[in-house]
C-alpha positions, 0 to 999 in steps of 0.5 A: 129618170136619171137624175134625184134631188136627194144628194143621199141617194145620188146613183153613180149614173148623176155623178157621172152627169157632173163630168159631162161637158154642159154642151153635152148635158145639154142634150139631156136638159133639152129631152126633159124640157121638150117633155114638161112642155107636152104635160104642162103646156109650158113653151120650151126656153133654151137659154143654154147655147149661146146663138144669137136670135138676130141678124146684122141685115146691111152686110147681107144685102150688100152680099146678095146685091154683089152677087147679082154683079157678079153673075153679070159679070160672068154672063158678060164673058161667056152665056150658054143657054143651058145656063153656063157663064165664064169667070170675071175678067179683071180688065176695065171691072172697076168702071164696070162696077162703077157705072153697076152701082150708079144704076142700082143706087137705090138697092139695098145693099149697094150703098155699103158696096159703094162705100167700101169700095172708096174706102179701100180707094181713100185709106188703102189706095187700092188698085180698082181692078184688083179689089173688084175682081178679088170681089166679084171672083169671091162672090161667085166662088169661082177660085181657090183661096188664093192667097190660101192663109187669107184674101188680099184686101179681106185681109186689109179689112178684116186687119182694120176692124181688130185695129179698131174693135179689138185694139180700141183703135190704139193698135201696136206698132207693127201689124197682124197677119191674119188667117180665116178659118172656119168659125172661131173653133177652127181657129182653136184646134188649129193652134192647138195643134200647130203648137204640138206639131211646131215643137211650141207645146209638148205632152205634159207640159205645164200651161195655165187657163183663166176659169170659167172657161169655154169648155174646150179650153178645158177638155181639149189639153186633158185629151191624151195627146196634149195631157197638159198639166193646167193650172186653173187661174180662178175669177173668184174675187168678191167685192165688200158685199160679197158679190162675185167681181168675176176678176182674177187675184194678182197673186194668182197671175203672179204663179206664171212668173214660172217660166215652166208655165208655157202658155195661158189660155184666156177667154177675153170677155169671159164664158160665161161670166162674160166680163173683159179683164180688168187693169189690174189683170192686164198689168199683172199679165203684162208684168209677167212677161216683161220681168219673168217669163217673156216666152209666154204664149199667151192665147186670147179668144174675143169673140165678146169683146165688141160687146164691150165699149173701149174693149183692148184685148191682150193682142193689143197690149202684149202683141208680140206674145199673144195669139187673138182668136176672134169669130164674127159669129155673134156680134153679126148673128152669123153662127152660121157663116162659121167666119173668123180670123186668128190673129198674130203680130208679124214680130212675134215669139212664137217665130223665135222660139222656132228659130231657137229650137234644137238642130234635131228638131228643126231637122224634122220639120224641115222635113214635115213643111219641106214640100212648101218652101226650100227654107222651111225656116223662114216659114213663119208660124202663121202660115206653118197654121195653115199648112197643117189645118190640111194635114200639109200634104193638101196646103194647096187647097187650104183656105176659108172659102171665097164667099165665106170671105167676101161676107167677113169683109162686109161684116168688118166694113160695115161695122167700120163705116158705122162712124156713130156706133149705131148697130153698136148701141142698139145691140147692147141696148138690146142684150142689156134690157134682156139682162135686167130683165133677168137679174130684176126677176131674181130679186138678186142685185147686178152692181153696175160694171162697165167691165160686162159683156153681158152676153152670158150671166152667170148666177152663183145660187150660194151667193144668194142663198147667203144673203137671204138665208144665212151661212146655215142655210148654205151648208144645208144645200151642200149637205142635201143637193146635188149642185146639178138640181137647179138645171134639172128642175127648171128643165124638168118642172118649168120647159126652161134650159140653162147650163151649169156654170160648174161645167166651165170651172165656175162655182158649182152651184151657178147657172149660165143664162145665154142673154141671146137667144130669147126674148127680153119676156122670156128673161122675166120667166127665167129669172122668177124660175130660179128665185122660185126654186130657191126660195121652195129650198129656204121653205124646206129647210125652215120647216123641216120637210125632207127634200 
């Protein structure tokens, strides 16, 4: 095995394990967990990845309830016995869809259906023929994304749910254009690498990234052709009981008054402390811009924030700065559909600074986007994301695919129509039973925070350690462990995986604990695992023996 507890005699092979990504190490957490359930009869608990163990089911059944009105639609323009139809027609599909949902109103799924439809008829004024036919040639797949950067009125859905989720139903004057991509990791690289290819972004520039942090906000600007110089801004503030707030100091913030400080990578809620940003966080960044640095691209990943009530994201607060990655993939249970959408207001410095660059530079991509458009110019930076997420030369079969889509809509719609907030509440009734189940099975204290997602929990070992055992105690685990002892032996002894906080630049004798994918049970198991392995550590080192 690879791995000792005794920090003296850690190989080379277990200091190389702690530069390992934790989604990698993972892996290897799995291998040993996998082998204490076959000696000793334990089940094996991941808690390591974050996929959900649930699903949203009204969005889905009105999917496969569209389906069937799609085919219908189709057999009504050609039917082959071999099993070949045409493609839906647009003329007179509205009232075809009408008279469709009247004699399968009792169906599930329909009932979403009917309301989206007058919803987009009341609030958007829609043109009947024109949202069922996108509907219906969405359902069956029949087409190319066209528009490619997005669908029409998935787009005014779609903008509506971040009006309401991510802005808190305050959004900004002005409004979002919208791209879906596949799955919020997408929606990443593609402005990674759009900010390279644009001229936004340079190799060695200087960026700042509010840790922890979801790994490939780490790993991506150390690869060679990014090499950013990064600045870690840290959420390491303690509250008077000297528990971690999991905030950042303003004084910290303040460091991007330095406008060589190009970007800032925030993920908003945390992974995997998995807390939203306080006021005072907010105002510090706000400020920044506004007074010092105001061509600060600012990049925010969501995908937590509808997991806490009132959540306003940066893209709502600094909308011309900010660019929101947001992925449906957890609040829905749908990592699977890989559905997301980056977000960038239509007023925007990302735009400016283009148009500001160098003649040389404008020269050169007027040459790279010159076969989309004869004034590469006005190509907003947006659609620039679209072109190079197929490499440009393949713009014209961009795009998220047509059912892909169709779904994300129902997401969004079902989620706005849910006026009292119903999935809302049983949803974080659900992770917050699981969480309490954690915390109160440590035996360690969780203070109330409306600021917490509480999808994640992170548990910082030293912090307890101190509190029970003193600062003595402290220096001892340092001295004599490695800080990747914790996962390897709840892997290795009790079949339980959890990933190493200090993998995502968090303190680096914390656990992560995913709340998502495990039964609230499972949580009380975990949760008395570690305090166990803590409390086998304190009774070593009272009584001498040798770890």
């Amino acid at each position: 095995m690879e791995y000792l507890s005794d920090k003296s005699s850690v190989t080379n092979v277990d200091r190389n394990l702690e530069k390992i990504s934790p989604f990698e190490l993972k892996n290897r957490l799995i291998e040993m967990a996998d082998e204490s359930v076959k000696k000793m009869a334990h089940v094996m608990l991941n808690a390591g990845r974050g996929n959900p163990n649930w699903i949203a089911t009204e969005p889905r059944e009105a999917f496969f309830a569209l389906g069937s009105f799609g085919i219908e639609e189709c057999r009504r323009v050609m039917d082959m016995p071999e099993g070949i139809a045409g493609i839906p027609k647009k003329e007179g599909i509205a009232q075809r869809f009408e008279a469709w949902l009247k004699a399968h109103e009792n169906e599930p799924g329909t009932d979403l259906l009917k309301r989206t439809y007058n919803y987009m008829l009341m609030e958007h004024a829609a043109d009947p023929d024109s949202l069922v036919h996108e509907w219906a040639e969405s359902i069956v797949g029949d087409q190319y994304p066209v528009p490619d950067r997005i669908l029409t009125y998935t787009e005014v859905l779609v903008r509506d749910y971040l009006d309401r989720e991510m802005c808190d139903g305050r959004p900004p004057q002005g409004k979002f254009d919208l791209f879906a991509t596949e799955g919020g990791t997408a929606g990443m690289c593609y402005v990674f690498d759009s900010l390279e290819e644009n001229f936004l972004l340079h190799r060695g520039d200087s960026v700042a990234l509010m840790v922890p942090a979801f790994t490939p906000y780490i790993e991506i600007p150390e690869l060679a052709r990014y090499d950013y110089d990064v600045l870690n801004i840290s959420a390491d503030t303690l509250d008077e009981n000297g528990l971690h707030t999991w905030q950042y100091r303003v004084e910290d913030i303040n460091k991007l008054r330095d406008p060589k400080y190009k970007a800032l990578f925030v993920i908003n809620p945390s992974n995997p402390p998995s807390y939203e940003l306080n006021q005072e966080c907010v105002e510090a960044i706000k400020d920044v811009v506004n007074r010092w640095n105001p061509n600060l691209m600012i990049i925010t990943d969501d995908v937590y924030g509808t997991f806490v009530p009132g959540f306003r994201s940066l893209m709502a607060e600094l909308p011309a700065n900010t660019i929101c990655v947001y992925s449906f993939s957890k609040y829905f249970g749908a990592t699977g559909w890989r559905v997301a959408v980056t977000a960038i207001h239509e007023n925007n410095v990302f735009d400016k600074q283009i148009a500001n660059l160098p003649r040389k530079r404008k020269s050169e991509l007027a040459k790279r986007y010159g076969t989309l458009t004869m004034h590469t110019e006005n190509l907003k930076f947006i659609d620039r994301m679209v072109a190079d997420s197929r490499q440009v030369a393949l713009n014209h079969t961009a795009g998220l695919s047509l059912p892909q889509q169709m779904q994300m809509s129902l997401f969004a719609a079902f989620s706005l129509l849910d006026k009292e907030d119903r999935y809302r509440h049983a949803m974080l009734n659900l992770i917050h039973n699981r969480l309490k189940a954690l915390w109160d099975n440590t035996g360690f204290i969780l203070p109330d925070d409306p600021l917490r997602a509480g999808y994640y929990s992170e548990i910082d070992m030293l912090v307890w350690a101190k509190k029970f055992y003193g600062d003595d105690f402290v220096k001892h685990l340092k001295a004599t462990y490695n800080p990747l002892d914790v996962v390897f032996r709840l892997a290795n002894e009790t079949g339980l995986v959890v990933l190493n906080g200090g993998g995502f630049d968090g303190p680096e004798w914390s656990v992560r604990v995913s709340l998502a994918n495990l039964d609230e049970k499972d949580y009380i198991r975990i949760g008395l695992s570690i305090r166990n392995i803590l409390n086998e550590y304190a009774e070593k080192w009272k009584s001498g023996t040798p770890a």
